[in-house]
Chimera marker file (.cmm) of the C-alpha trace (Angstrom):
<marker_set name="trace">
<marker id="1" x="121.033" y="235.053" z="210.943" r="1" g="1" b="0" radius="0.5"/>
<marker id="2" x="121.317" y="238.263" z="208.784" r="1" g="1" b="0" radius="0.5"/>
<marker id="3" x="119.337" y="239.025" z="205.801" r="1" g="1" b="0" radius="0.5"/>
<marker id="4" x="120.704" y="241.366" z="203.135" r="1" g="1" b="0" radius="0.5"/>
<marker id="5" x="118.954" y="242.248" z="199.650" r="1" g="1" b="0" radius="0.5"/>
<marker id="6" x="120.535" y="242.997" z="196.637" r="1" g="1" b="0" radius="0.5"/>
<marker id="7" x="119.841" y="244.228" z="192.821" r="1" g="1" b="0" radius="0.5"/>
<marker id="8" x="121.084" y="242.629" z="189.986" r="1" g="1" b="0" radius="0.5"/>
<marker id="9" x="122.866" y="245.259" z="188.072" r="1" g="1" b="0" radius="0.5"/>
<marker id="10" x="124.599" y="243.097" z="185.052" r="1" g="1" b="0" radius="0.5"/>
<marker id="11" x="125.352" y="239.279" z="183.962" r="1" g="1" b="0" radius="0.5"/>
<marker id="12" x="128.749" y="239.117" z="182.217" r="1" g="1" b="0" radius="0.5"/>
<marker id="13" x="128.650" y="235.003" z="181.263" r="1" g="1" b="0" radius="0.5"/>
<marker id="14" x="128.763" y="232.693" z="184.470" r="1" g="1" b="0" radius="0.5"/>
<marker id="15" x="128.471" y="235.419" z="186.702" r="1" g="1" b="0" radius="0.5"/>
<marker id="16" x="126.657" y="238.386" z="188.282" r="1" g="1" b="0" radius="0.5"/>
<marker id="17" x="127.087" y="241.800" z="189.297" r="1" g="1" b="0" radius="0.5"/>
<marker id="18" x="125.057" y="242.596" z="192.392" r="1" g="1" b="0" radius="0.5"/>
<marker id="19" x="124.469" y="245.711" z="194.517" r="1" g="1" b="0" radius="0.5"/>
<marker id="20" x="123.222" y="245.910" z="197.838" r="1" g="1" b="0" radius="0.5"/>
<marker id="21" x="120.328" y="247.795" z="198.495" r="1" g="1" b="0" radius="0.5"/>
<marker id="22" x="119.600" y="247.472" z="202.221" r="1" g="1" b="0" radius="0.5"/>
<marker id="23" x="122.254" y="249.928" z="202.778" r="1" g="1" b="0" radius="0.5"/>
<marker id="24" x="123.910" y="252.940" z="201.356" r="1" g="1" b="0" radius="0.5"/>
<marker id="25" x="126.495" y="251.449" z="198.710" r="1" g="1" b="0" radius="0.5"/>
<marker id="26" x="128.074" y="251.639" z="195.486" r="1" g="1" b="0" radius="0.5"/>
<marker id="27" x="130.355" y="248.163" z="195.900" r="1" g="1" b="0" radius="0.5"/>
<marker id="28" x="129.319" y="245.243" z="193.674" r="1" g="1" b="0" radius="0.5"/>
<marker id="29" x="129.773" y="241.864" z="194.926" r="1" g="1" b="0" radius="0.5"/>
<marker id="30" x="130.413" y="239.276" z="191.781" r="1" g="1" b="0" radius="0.5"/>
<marker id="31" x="128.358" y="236.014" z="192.576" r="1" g="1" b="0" radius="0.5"/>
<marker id="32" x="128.536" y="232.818" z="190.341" r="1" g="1" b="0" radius="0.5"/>
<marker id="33" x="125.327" y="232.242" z="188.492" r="1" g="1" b="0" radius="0.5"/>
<marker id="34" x="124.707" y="228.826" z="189.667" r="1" g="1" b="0" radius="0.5"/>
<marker id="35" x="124.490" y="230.461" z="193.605" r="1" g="1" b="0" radius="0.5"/>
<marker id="36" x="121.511" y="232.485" z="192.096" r="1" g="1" b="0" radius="0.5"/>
<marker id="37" x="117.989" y="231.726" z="191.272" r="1" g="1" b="0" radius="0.5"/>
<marker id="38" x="117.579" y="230.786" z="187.081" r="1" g="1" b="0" radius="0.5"/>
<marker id="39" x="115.452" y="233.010" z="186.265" r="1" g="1" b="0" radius="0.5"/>
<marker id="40" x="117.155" y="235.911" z="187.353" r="1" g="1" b="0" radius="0.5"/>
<marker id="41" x="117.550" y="238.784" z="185.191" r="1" g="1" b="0" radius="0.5"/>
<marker id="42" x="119.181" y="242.665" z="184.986" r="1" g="1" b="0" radius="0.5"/>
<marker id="43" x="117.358" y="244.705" z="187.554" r="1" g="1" b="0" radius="0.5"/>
<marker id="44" x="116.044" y="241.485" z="189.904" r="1" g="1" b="0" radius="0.5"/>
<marker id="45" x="115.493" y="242.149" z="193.074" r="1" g="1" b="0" radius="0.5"/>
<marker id="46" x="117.169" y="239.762" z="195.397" r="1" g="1" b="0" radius="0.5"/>
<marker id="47" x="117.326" y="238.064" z="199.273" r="1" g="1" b="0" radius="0.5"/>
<marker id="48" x="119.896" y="236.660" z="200.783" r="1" g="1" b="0" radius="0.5"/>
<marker id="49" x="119.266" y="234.492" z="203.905" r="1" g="1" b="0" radius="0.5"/>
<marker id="50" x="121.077" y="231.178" z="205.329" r="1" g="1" b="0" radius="0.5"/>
<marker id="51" x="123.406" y="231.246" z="202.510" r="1" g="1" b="0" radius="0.5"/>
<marker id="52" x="120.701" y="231.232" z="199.449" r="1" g="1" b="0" radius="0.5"/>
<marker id="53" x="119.328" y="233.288" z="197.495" r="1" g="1" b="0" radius="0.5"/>
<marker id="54" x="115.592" y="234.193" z="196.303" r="1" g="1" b="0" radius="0.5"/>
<marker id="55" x="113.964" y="236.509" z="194.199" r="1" g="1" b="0" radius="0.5"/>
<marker id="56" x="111.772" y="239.203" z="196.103" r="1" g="1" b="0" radius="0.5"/>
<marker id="57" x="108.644" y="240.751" z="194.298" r="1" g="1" b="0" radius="0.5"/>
<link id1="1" id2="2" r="1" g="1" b="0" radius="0.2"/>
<link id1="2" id2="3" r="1" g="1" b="0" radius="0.2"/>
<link id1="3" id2="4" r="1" g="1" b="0" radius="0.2"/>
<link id1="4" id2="5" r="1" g="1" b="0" radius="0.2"/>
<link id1="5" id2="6" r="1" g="1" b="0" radius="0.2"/>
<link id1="6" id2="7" r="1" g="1" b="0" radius="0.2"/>
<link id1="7" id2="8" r="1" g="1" b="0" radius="0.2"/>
<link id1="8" id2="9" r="1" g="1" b="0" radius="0.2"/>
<link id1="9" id2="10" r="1" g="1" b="0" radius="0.2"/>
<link id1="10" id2="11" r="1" g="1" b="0" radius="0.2"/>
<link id1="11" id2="12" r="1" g="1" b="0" radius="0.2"/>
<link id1="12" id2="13" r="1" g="1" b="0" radius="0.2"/>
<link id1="13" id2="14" r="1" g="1" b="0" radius="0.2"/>
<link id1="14" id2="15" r="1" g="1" b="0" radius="0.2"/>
<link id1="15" id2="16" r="1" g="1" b="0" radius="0.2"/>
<link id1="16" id2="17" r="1" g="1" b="0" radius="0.2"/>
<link id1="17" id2="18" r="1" g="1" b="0" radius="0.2"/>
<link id1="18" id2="19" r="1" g="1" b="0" radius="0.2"/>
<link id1="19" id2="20" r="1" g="1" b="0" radius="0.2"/>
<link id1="20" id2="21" r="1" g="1" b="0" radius="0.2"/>
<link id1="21" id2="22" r="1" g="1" b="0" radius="0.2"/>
<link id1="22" id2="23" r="1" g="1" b="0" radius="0.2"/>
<link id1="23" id2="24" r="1" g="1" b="0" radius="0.2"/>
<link id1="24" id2="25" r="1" g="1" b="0" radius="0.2"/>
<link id1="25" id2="26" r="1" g="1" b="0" radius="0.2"/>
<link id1="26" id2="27" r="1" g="1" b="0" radius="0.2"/>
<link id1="27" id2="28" r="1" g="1" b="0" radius="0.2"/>
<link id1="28" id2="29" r="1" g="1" b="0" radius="0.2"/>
<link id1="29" id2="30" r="1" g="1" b="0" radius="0.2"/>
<link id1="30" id2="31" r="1" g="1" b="0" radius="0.2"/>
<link id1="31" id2="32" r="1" g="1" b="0" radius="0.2"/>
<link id1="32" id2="33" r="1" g="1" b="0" radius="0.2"/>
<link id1="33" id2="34" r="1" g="1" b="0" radius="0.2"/>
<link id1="34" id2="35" r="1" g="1" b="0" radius="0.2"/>
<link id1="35" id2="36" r="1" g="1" b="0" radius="0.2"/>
<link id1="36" id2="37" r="1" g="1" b="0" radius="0.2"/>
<link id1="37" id2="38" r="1" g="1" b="0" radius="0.2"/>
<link id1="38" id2="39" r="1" g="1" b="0" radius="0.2"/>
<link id1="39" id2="40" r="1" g="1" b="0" radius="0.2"/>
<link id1="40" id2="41" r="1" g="1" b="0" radius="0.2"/>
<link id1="41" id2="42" r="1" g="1" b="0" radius="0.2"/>
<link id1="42" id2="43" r="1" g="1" b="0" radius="0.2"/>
<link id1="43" id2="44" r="1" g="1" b="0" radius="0.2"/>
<link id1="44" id2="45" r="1" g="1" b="0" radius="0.2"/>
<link id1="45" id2="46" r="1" g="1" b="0" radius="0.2"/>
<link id1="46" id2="47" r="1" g="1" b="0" radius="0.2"/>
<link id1="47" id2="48" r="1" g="1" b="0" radius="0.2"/>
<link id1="48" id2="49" r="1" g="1" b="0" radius="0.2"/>
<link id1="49" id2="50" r="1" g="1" b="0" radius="0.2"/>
<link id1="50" id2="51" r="1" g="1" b="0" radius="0.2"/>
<link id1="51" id2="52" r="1" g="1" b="0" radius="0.2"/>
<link id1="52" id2="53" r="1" g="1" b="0" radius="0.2"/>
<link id1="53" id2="54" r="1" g="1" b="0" radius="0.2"/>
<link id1="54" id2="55" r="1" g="1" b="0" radius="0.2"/>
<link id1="55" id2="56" r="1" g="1" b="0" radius="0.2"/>
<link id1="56" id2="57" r="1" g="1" b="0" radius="0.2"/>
</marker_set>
């Protein structure tokens, strides 16, 4: 199974802007807020692993 990790780079309401950051790329992927972690907020580092996500320190 792959693991990819993302930033978040905006909320806009019920959803989130995120970027990848495990490769080279300026494409955001919008994600539903209730896929992510609660406490997320701008500039949260994510992981993304058998279909969930978690917050990385």
């Amino acid at each position: 199974m792959e693991t990819w990790y993302y930033e978040v780079v905006s909320i806009e309401g019920d959803y989130a802007n995120l970027r990848r950051t495990d490769i080279e790329s300026d494409d955001l992927k919008l994600v539903a807020r209730a896929l992510l972690p609660a406490e997320i907020v701008e500039g949260s580092k994510l992981k993304y692993e058998m279909m969930q996500y978690e917050i990385v320190l």
